[in-house]
Every structure is written in structure tokens, then in C-alpha cells.
VOFI-146957 format. One record per residue (C-alpha): residue number from 0; x, y, z. Coordinates in steps of 0.5 Angstrom, whole numbers. Example, Ala and Ser with C-alpha at 12.3 -4.5 7.8 and 13.67 -1.06 7.14 Angstrom:
BEGIN
[r 0 [25 -9 16]] [r 1 [27 -2 14]] 
***
This chain:
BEGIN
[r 0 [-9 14 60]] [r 1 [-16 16 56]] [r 2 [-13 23 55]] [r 3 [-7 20 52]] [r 4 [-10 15 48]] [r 5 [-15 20 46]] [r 6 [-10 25 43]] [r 7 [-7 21 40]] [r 8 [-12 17 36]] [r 9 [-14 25 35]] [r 10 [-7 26 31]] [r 11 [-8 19 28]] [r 12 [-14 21 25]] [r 13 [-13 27 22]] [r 14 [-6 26 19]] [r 15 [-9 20 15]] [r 16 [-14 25 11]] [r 17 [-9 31 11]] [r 18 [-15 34 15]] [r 19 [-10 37 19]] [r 20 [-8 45 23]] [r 21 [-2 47 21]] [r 22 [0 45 29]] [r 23 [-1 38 29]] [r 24 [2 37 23]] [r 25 [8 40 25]] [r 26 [12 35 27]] [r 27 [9 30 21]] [r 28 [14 28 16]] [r 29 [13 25 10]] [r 30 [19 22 5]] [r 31 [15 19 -1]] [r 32 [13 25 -4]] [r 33 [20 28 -6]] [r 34 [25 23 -4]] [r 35 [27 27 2]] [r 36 [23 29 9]] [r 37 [18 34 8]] [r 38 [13 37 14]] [r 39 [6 34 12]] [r 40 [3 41 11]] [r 41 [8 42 6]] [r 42 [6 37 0]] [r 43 [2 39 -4]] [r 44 [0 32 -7]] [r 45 [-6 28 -5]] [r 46 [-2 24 1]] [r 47 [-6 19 6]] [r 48 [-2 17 12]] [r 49 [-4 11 16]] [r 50 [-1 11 22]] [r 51 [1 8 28]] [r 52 [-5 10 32]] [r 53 [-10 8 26]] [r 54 [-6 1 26]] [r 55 [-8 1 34]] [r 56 [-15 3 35]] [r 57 [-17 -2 29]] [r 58 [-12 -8 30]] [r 59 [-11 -10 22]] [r 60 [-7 -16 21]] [r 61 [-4 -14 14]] [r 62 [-2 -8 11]] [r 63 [-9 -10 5]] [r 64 [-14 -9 10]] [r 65 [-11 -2 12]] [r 66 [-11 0 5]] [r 67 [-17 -2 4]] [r 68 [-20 3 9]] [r 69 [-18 10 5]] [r 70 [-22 14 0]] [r 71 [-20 12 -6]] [r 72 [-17 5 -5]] [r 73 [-21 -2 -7]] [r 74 [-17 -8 -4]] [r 75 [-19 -15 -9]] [r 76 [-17 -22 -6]] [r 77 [-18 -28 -9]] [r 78 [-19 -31 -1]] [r 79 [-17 -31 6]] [r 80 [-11 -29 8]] [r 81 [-5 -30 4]] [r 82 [-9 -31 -2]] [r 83 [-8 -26 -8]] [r 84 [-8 -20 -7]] [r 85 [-9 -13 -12]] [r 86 [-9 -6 -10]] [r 87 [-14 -1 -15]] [r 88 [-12 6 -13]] [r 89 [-16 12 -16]] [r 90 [-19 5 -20]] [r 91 [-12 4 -23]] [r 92 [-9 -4 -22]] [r 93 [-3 -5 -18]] [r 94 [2 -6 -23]] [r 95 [2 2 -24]] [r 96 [3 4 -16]] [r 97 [10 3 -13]] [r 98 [10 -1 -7]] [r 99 [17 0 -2]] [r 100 [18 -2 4]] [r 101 [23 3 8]] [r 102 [25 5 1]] [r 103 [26 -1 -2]] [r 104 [23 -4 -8]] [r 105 [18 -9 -7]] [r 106 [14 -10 -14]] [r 107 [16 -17 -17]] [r 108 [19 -16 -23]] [r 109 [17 -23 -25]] [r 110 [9 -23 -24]] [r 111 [4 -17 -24]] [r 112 [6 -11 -19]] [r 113 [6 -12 -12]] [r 114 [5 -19 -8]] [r 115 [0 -15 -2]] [r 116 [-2 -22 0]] [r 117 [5 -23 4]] [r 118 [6 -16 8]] [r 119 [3 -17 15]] [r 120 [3 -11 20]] [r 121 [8 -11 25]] [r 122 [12 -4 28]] [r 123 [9 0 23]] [r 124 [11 7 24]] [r 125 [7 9 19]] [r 126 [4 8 12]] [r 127 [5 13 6]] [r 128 [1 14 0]] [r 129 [2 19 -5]] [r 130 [-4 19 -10]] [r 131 [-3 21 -17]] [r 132 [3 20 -23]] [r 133 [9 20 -19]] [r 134 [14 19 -24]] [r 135 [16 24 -24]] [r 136 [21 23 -18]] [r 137 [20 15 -18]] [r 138 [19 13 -25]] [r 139 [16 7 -28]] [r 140 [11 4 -24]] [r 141 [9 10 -20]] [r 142 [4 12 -25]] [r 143 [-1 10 -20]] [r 144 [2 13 -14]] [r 145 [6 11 -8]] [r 146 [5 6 -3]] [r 147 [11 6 3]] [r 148 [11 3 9]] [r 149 [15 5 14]] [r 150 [17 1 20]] [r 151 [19 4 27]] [r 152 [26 4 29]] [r 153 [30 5 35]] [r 154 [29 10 40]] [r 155 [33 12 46]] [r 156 [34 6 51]] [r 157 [32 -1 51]] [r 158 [24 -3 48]] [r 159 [22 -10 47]] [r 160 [14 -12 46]] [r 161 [11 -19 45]] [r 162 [3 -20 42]] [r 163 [-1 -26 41]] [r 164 [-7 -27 37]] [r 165 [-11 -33 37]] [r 166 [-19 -34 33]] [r 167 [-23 -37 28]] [r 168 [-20 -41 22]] [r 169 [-15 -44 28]] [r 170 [-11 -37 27]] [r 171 [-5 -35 31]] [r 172 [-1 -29 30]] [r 173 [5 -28 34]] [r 174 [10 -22 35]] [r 175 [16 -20 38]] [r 176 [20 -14 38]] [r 177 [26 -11 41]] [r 178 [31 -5 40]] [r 179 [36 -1 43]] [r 180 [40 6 41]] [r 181 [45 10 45]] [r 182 [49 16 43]] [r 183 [52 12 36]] [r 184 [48 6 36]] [r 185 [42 4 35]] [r 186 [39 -3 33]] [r 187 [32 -6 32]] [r 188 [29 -13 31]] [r 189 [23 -15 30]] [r 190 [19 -22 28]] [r 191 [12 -24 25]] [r 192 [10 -32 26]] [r 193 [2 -33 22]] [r 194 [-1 -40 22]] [r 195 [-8 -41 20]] [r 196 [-11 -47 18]] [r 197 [-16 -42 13]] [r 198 [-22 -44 10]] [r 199 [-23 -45 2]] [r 200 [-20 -40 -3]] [r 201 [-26 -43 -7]] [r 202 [-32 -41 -6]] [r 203 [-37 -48 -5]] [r 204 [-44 -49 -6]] [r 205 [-48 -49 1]] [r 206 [-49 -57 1]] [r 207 [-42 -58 -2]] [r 208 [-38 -53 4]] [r 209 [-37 -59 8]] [r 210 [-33 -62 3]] [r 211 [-29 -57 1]] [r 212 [-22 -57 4]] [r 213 [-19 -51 8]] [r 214 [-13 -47 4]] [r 215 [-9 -45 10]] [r 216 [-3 -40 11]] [r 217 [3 -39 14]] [r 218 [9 -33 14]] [r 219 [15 -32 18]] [r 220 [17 -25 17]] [r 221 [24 -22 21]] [r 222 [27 -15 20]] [r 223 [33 -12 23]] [r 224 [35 -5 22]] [r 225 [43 -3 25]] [r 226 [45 4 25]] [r 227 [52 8 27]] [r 228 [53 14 27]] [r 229 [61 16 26]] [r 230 [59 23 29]] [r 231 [53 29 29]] [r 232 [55 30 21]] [r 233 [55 22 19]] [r 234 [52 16 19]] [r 235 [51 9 16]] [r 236 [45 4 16]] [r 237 [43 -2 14]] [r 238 [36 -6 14]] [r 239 [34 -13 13]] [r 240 [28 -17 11]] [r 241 [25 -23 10]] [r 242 [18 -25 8]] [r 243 [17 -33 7]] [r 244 [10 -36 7]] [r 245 [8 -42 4]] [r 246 [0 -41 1]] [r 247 [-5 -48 0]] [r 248 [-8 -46 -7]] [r 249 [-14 -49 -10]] [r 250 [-11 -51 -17]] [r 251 [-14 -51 -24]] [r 252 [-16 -58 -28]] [r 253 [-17 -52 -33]] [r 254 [-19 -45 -33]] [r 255 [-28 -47 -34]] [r 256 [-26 -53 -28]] [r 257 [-22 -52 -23]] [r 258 [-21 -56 -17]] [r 259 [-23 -54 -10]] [r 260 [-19 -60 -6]] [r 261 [-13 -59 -10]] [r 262 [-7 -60 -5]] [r 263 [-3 -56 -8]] [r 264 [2 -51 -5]] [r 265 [5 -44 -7]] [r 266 [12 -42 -3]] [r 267 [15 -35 -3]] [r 268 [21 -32 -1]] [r 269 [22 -25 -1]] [r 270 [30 -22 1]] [r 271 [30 -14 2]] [r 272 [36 -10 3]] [r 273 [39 -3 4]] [r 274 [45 0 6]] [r 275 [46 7 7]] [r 276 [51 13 8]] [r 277 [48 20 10]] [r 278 [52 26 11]] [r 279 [50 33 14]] [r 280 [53 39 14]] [r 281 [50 46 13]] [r 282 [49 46 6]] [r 283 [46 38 6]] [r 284 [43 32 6]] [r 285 [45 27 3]] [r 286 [45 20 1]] [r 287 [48 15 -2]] [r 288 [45 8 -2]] [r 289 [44 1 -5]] [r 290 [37 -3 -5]] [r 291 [36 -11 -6]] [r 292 [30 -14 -7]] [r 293 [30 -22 -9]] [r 294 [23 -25 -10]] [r 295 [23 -33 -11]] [r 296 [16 -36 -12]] [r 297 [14 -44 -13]] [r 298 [10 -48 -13]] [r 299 [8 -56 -12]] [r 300 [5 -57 -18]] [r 301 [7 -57 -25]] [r 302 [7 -49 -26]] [r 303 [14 -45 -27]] [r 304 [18 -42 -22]] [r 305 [19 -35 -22]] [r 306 [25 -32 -19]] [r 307 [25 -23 -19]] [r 308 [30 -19 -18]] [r 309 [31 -11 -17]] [r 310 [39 -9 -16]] [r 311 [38 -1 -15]] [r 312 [43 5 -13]] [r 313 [42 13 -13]] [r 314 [44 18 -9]] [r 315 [40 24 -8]] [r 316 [41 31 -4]] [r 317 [36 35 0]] [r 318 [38 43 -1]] [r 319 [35 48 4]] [r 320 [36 55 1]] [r 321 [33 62 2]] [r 322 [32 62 10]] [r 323 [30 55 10]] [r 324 [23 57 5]] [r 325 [25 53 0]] [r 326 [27 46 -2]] [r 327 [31 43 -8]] [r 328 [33 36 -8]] [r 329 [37 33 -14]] [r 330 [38 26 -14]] [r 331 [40 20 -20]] [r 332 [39 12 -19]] [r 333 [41 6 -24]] [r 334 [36 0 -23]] [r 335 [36 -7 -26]] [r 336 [31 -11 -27]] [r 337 [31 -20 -28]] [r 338 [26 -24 -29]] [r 339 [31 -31 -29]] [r 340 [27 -37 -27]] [r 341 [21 -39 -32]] [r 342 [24 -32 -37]] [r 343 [31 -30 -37]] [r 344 [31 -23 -38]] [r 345 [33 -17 -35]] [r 346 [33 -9 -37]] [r 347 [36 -4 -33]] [r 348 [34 4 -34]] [r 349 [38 11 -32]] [r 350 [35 16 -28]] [r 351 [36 23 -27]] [r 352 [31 28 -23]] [r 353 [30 35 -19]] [r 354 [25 36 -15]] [r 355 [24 44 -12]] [r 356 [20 46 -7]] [r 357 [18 54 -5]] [r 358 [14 57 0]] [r 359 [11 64 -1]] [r 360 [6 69 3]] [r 361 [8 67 11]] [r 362 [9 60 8]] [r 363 [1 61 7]] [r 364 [3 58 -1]] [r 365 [6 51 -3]] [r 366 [9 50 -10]] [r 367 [12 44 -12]] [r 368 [15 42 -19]] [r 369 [19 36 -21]] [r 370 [22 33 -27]] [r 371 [26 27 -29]] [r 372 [29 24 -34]] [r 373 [30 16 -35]] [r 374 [34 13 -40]] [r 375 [31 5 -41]] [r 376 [36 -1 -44]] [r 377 [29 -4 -48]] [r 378 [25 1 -48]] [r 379 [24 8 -51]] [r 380 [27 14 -46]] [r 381 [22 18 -43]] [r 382 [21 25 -39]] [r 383 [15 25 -34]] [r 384 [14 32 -30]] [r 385 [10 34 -24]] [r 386 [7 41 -22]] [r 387 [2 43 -15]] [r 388 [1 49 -11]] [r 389 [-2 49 -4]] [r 390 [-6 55 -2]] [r 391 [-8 56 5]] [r 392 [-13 61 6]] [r 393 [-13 60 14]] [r 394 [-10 55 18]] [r 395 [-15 50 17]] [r 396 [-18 52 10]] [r 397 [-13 50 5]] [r 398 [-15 49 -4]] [r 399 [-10 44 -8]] [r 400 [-9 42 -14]] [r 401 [-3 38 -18]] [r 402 [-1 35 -24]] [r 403 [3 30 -28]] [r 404 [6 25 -32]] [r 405 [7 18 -31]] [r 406 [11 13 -35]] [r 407 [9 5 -34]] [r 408 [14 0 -38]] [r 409 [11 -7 -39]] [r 410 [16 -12 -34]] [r 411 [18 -18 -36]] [r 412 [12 -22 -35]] [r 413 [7 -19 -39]] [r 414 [12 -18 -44]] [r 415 [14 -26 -44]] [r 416 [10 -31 -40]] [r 417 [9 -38 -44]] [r 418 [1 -36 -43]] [r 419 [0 -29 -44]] [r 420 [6 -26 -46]] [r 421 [6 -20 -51]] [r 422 [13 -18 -54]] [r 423 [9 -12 -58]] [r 424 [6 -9 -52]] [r 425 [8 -1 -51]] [r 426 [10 3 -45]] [r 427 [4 7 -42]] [r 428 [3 13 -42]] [r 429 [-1 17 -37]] [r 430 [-3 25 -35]] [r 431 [-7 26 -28]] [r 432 [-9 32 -24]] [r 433 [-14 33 -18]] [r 434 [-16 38 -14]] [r 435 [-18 38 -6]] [r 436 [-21 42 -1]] [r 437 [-19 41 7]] [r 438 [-23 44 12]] [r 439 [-23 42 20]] [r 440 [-23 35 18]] [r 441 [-27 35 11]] [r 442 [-24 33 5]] [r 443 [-26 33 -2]] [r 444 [-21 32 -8]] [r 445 [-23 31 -15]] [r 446 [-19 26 -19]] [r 447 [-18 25 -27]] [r 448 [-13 20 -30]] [r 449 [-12 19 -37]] [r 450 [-7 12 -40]] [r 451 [-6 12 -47]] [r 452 [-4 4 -49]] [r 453 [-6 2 -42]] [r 454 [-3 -6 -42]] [r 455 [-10 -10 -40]] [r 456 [-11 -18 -40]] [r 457 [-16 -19 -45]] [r 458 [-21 -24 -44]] [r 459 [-24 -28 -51]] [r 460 [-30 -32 -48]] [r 461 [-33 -38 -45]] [r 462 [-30 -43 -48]] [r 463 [-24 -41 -49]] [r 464 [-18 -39 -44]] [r 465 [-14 -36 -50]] [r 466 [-13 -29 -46]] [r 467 [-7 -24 -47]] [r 468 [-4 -18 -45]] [r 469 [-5 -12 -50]] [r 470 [-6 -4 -50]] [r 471 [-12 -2 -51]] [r 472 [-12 3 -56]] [r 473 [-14 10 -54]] [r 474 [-14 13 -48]] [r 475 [-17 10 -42]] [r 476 [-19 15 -36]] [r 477 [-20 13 -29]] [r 478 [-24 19 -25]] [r 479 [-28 21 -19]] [r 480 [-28 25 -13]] [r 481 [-26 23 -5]] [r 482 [-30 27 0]] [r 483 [-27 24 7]] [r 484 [-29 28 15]] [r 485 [-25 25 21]] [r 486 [-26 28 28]] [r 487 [-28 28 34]] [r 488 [-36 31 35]] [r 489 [-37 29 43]] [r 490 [-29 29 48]] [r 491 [-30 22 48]] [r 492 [-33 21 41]] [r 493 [-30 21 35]] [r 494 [-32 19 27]] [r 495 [-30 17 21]] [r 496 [-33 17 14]] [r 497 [-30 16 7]] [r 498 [-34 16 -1]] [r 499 [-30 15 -8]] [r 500 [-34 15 -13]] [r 501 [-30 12 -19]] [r 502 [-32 12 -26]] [r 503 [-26 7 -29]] [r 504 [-27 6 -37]] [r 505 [-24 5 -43]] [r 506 [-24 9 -50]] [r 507 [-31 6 -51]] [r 508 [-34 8 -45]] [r 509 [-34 1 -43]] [r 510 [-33 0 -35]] [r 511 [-26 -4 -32]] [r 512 [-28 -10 -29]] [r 513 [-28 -11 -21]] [r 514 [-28 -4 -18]] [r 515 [-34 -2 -15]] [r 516 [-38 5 -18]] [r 517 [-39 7 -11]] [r 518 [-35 6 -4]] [r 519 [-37 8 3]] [r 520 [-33 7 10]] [r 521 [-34 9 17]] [r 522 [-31 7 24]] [r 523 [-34 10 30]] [r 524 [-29 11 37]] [r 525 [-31 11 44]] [r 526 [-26 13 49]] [r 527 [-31 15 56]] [r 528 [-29 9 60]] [r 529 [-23 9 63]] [r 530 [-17 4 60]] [r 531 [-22 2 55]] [r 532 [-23 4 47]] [r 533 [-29 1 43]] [r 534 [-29 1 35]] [r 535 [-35 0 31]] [r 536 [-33 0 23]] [r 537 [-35 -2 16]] [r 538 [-35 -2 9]] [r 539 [-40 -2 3]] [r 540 [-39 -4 -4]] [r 541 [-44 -2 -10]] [r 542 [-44 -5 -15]] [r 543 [-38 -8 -19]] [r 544 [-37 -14 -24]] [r 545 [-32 -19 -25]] [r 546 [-30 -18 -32]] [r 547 [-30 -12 -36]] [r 548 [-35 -9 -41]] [r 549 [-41 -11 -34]] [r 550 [-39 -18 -36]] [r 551 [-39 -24 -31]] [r 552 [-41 -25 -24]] [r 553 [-45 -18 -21]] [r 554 [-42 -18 -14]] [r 555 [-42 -12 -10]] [r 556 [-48 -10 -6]] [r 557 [-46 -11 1]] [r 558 [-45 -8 8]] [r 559 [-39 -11 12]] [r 560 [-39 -9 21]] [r 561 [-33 -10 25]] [r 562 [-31 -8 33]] [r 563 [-26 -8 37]] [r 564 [-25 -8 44]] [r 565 [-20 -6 48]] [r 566 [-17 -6 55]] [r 567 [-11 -3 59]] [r 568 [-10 -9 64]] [r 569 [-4 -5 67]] [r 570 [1 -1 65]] [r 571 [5 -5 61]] [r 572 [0 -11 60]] [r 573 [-7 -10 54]] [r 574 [-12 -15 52]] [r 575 [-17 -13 45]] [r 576 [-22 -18 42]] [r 577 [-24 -17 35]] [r 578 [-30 -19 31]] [r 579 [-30 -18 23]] [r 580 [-37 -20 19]] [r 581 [-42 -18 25]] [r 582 [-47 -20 22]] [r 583 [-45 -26 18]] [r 584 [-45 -23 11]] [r 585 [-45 -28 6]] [r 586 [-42 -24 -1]] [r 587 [-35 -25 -6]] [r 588 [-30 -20 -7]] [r 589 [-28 -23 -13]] [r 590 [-33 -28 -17]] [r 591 [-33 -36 -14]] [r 592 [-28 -34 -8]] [r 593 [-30 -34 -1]] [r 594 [-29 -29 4]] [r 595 [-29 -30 12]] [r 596 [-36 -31 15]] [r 597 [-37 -28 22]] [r 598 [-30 -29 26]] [r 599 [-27 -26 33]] [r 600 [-20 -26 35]] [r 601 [-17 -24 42]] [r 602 [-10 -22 44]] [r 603 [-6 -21 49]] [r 604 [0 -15 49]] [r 605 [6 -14 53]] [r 606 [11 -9 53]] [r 607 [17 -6 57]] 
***
């Protein structure tokens, strides 16, 4: 059992750096980078993979703590769990990265990007992120990246498995997962049930705490995924999902005084949907599809509904020529965005795109180039490109480098919301590259991204509460360098570092509030005792400031400690205790918002 665990915790960690040997990564595939399956190995963008195996050794609970521990990443929430969450990837906020869940949309068209509050870890295969302007094959909203989380599917036979985990703030999380495929058939259904009673999203006063009401949380969220093939050549598929939550929330009396005994709720509803048709032949692959997202969000107090959706269709082609050495996928796509609560309006835009891949020299040098053309019903249309190359010098030793533009319209609610909308605001415009070098489990990538109009809210003062949306003029640059090293330095011994430094300002060199300057995480994994896995991990922060231009509260400054503990009780039964804060750190993601204090949880799998 500890060499399976052991090799594949070995996999996991090299594939979630792109440390790779072009053996280990032979099966690897990634779907993010061209809309089409690609070996690892393959892709020249800046790809992170957190695997499986990652989400096993660690036992993360949501998909934002699992962010959080890759280079390059920095996760702000406004609370415990289900408290608001944003994504900052390459220091860049989460309105300019795409968020899918099995290739759907998962931004909400009527707020600020994505909701990560909501998106719990249960039966991930994997989760993609594609650092870098990615518009060039998705469009609006990937100026940022790509982040795609990929639930498992079926495998031959009939599975099932059932966790529960129980800790402090009286949290529990249950899951069950079930599935079945055959020759033609295949079906899976997964479900996640999170309860806690929480504790103030507020941040009290030391002689106040016992006064202060908890802020719990609750989530259900199901998913099925159905599939028939028709033969070898043809097939069609179909997924569901549900996220409803419902979030007590500390409510403002206003902005200067809020009020942390504030008894009201925030209730969501997400519904994701695809349908897809595949055929095979010797010539290609393609795919004709149809994405559903509806976002429903309301609230017990007197703020507005918001009600989002996204109705999406495309087909693309995924074409290998030349003996198989190169690649070209064509692909087109209409989407339409509604914002119909609070604001009733919608936009839709038309998009064209080729990505082409060749491979040269005994497959030793990648290049990739992609182009896309988006036509938009309100806004100005625009072409966005992608270029990269990939050269391996040996099998463990290769340089990268890539580049693009990327293009962010402002949605519906930047441009309208009755507090800071902006009709004026102008699309964004971005041009990033970065550079890398991989060798036997070290990394090293630099980073250089410049927005033009980059759509900020803007912050008047104490006194005052009359913030809006605007484009900074000039150009912003987010830049910095990720050195990571993954891999084993004992048998049983495995280690894990990672440091970003970001340097995130506008034209005037004044610093973007909330993104720490310096980042560092580490995780060590040992394995030298039978059916057990001991895991030591953490984080520090540098220095960081709430607001923009050092403004605001300092936070930052701080080291965070977790463990794991794991135990095979038999073959198909397994127990893990978890412990976050070890140390009972006192400290604030975001100014006047608290974070757990020291808390453990034990759960109990079973698996047939």
C-alpha cells in the first residue's frame, strides 16, 4: 500500500508544477490550453495541475483553499467558509480569470467574476489553471487565465464511496459518490452536504468575541453526468449541477458601522448544464455542445436580487496531421449574457478561433499559435492572439516562453449596479508573456502583464461611501517571478516549496491594495509507516494593505501551520485527522474580517 500511495503522490506532485519527465506525463492530458485534449508535456502555456492525489494527501474542503497553495495564486476571503471569496492570479482580480466547471461557465454575469465561496471539493479529477491572457482561444474573462475544474467520471464497473468529516465550529461535511459504465453506458452521481454553525465573519474586539453572533453556512451540491455511446465513432453526454448555499452574513447599518449581530441571510442557486455530441473518425474529433449557466442570489434584507445567466453554443474540431506531430483545432461559439433581476440587460457576442500546434526536432520543440475573432453586440470587436514555444534541452530540462492579448469587457454590473455602476467604462485591454525553466522538480517562470483601462473600484475616503467603477488610465503592470521545487529528497520523504513575488501597480506606481508583495508555501509528506501519511504544510504572507496606494489596514506578516494525518484501517475503509492553525495564529486576510482560529476535524471514508 505505501508504494502505491507513494508513486502516486510522486505523480501528483510533479504534475501540479509542470516538473515533469516526459515519462510521467505521458498519460497526462490537459483541456484548458486549446479546447481540445493535449499531453502535458505538450503545452507550452504556464499550466498548474492540482490533482486528485494533491486534493487526497491535503483534504482541502473548497476548491479556494486548493487555489491558494499554488505559486502565483493569492486567495482573499472576507470570513470562514462560504464568506466572499476572490481569486488574485499573477496579482490580477477575479473578474479577469474564467472560471468552468467541466467546461461550463461559471462566472456570474450579474456580480464580480466568479463566486469561489461556493465551490466545494468533492470527486475532482483534477483542477486546470492556465496562467497568462488566454483570449485568444476563450475570450472576454480570460485575460487573467483559465481556472477548470474537472469532476471524475465514470470507469468500468460499478464504484461508490461515502465521507464524512466532522470539526470545530460544529462542521460537517458529507459525501456520497456512486457510478457505473459498461460497454455504451456510462453514469455517475455525486453529492456534498456542508453544515457549520461558523463564527463571526466580523472580526470582534477580544473582550467583545462572546458577543458577537456566528455566521454559519450551508451548501448542498449534486451533480450527475450521463453518457451513451451510439458506437466506437459517436457519442453524446450530459451533465447537471446544483450548488444551493444559503450564507449568514454580517449586514451594514453603513459602510463606516457595520453591524456584526446582523441576522441576515444570503441565499444562491447556481444551475450548470451541458449537453454534448462527439464524433470520431480518422480525420477528427469533433464537438458540438450547449453550456447552461443560472446564477439566482438574494438576500433577507432590503438589497436587490441578482439573477445571471449565460446561454452558450460552439462547436470545435481537433485535427491531427502530419504523423500526428501537429495539431490544429477550429472551433466558433455564440454566447449570451443576462444580468435580469436588479438590471435587465443582456449582451451576446460571436467568436471565431484557431489554435495550431506543431512539434519539431524528435518532438524536442513545441510551438503553439492561436487567434480569435469576437464580434460583441455592445461593445467594440476585437482580435486577441497567442504565440508560445517550448524547447526541451533533455527530458527533464526544458525553457518556455508565451505571449498574448487578452480582452475584458465590463459586465452588466460594473457597468449598471444602482451603487457603482458605470456606463462609460471601457473594454480592458491586455498584452502578457512569461518565461519559465523546469528542471528535476524546479521551476522558475518570470511574469509580465500590462492592462490598459483596467476597470477598478474606486475608493474616495473616509467620510464617504461614493466609490465607483472606473478605468484607470494608462497602463497597469502586474509582474513578478514563481520559483517552485516538488520531489522526493528521502523514499519515504517528499517536499514541497513555492514563492511569488508580485510587484502589482498602476501607471503611477501605486500598489493594488490586497495582494501580498512576497508569498511563500511549503508542505512536507512522509510515508515511512505503513498505511499512514503524515503532512506538514503552511503558508506566509508578506506584507499587504487593504486598500490601494498603502492605504488602509497593514495586514500580512504572518506563518499559518496545518497537518494531516492519515490511516488505512483496511482496504476499503480510511480515517484522517486535520488540524489548521496549529499554532492558533491570530491574523486577517482582509482588514476587519476574521479567520479560523486553531481548528481539527476527523473523517471517516468508505469505498466499494
Amino acid at each position: 500500500m505505501k508504494n502505491k500511495m507513494s508513486t502516486s503522490l510522486v505523480a501528483g506532485l510533479l504534475i501540479a508544477t509542470n516538473l515533469y519527465s516526459t515519462d510521467t506525463l505521458e498519460t497526462i492530458t490537459v483541456t484548458s490550453a486549446t479546447k481540445s485534449e493535449q499531453k502535458l508535456k505538450d503545452i507550452t502555456s504556464n499550466v498548474d495541475v492540482i490533482t486528485s492525489e494533491d486534493i487526497e494527501a491535503r483534504k482541502f474542503k473548497t476548491v479556494a483553499e486548493a487555489l491558494q497553495t499554488i505559486a502565483g495564486v493569492q486567495v482573499s476571503q472576507s470570513g470562514g467558509i462560504g464568506q466572499q471569496t476572490s481569486v488574485f492570479l499573477r496579482g490580477m482580480d477575479s473578474k479577469k480569470t474564467l472560471v468552468l466547471v467541466d467546461g461550463i461557465r461559471y462566472n456570474d454575469p450579474s456580480g464580480n467574476g466568479a463566486n469561489f465561496e461556493h465551490l466545494m471539493i468533492n470527486d475532482i479529477e483534477r483542477i486546470e489553471v492556465i496562467k497568462g491572457a488566454q483570449s485568444s482561444i476563450w475570450g472576454a474573462d480570460a485575460s487573467a487565465g483559465v481556472i477548470n475544474i474537472i469532476t471524475k467520471s465514470a470507469k468500468d464497473g460499478t464504484y461508490g464511496s461515502a465521507n464524512i468529516e466532522y470539526g470545530r465550529y460544529d462542521t460537517t461535511i458529507a459525501k456520497a459518490n456512486i457510478s457505473h459504465k459498461n460497454k455504451n453506458f456510462d453514469a455517475k452521481l455525486g453529492v456534498t452536504r456542508v453544515d457549520t454553525n461558523g463564527f463571526s465573519a466580523m472580526s470582534p474586539k477580544s473582550s467583545e468575541a462572546k458577543k458577537y453572533e456566528k455566521d454559519g453556512y450551508e451548501n448542498t451540491t449534486a451533480n450527475i453526468k450521463l453518457g451513451y455511446h451510439f458506437n466506437e465513432n459517436n457519442r453524446l453526454s450530459i451533465s447537471y449541477e446544483i450548488i444551493d448555499t444559503k450564507t449568514d452574513i454580517d449586514g451594514n447599518d453603513s459602510f463606516y458601522n457595520p453591524d456584526p449581530n446582523n441576522t441576515d441571510k444570503a441565499k444562491t442557486k447556481t444551475h450548470l448544464a451541458n449537453l454534448t455530441y462527439e464524433n470520431k473518425n480518422d480525420i477528427a474529433l469533433t464537438k458540438v455542445y450547449a453550456n447552461y449557466t443560472d446564477i439566482k442570489r438574494e438576500y433577507t434584507s432590503n438589497t436587490p436580487k441578482y439573477k445571471g445567466t449565460i446561454k452558450e453554443y460552439g462547436v470545435n474540431t481537433s485535427i491531427d496531421y502530419l504523423d500526428n506531430y501537429s495539431n490544429l483545432v477550429l472551433g466558433a461559439d455564440y454566447k449570451k449574457f443576462e444580468n435580469k433581476a436588479n438590471i435587465d440587460k443582456n449582451y451576446d457576442n460571436k467568436g471565431i478561433f484557431i489554435s495550431n500546434t506543431n512539434k519539431f526536432f524528435d518532438n524536442k520543440t513545441i510551438f503553439t499559435q492561436s487567434l480569435r475573432y469576437d464580434k460583441y453586440s455592445d461593445f467594440e470587436n476585437k482580435t486577441t492572439g497567442k504565440v508560445g514555444v517550448k524547447q526541451y534541452i533533455i527530458d527533464d530540462l526544458n525553457i518556455s516562453a508565451n505571449y498574448g492579448t487578452g480582452y475584458n469587457i465590463p459586465s452588466t454590473f460594473e457597468l449598471y449596479d444602482a451603487s457603482s455602476g458605470n456606463i462609460n467604462l471601457k473594454p480592458e485591454k491586455t498584452k502578457s508573456y512569461d518565461v519559465g525553466v523546469e528542471y528535476k522538480g524546479f521551476s522558475a517562470t518570470y511574469f509580465n502583464s500590462k492592462i490598459e483601462n483596467l476597470i477598478n473600484w474606486e475608493w474616495t475616503g473616509p467620510g464617504s461611501y461614493d466609490g465607483k467603477n472606473k478605468n484607470i488610465e494608462g497602463k497597469s503592470r502586474f509582474k513578478g517571478i514563481e520559483l517552485a521545487y516538488k520531489n522526493s529528497i528521502t523514499e519515504d520523504i517528499f517536499l514541497n516549496l513555492n514563492y511569488t513575488r508580485l510587484s502589482a501597480k498602476n501607471k503611477d506606481e501605486q500598489e493594488f491594495g490586497r495582494r501580498p508583495k512576497n508569498k511563500v508555501g511549503f508542505g512536507v509528506d512522509y510515508y515511512g509507516l505503513k498505511d499512514f501519511h503524515f503532512n506538514i504544510n503552511g503558508e506566509y504572507i508578506g506584507e499587504r494593505y487593504d486598500f490601494n496606494n498603502k492605504q488602509g489596514a497593514k495586514t500580512g506578516n504572518y506563518t499559518i501551520w496545518n497537518a494531516v494525518v492519515d490511516y488505512d484501517i483496511s482496504k476499503n475503509f480510511s480515517t484522517y485527522v486535520k488540524l489548521d492553525n496549529i499554532f492558533n495564529k491570530d491574523y486577517q486576510i482582509v482588514d476587519g474580517y476574521s479567520t479560523s482560529q486553531r481548528a481539527a476535524y476527523i473523517g471517516l471514508k468508505a469505498s466499494f
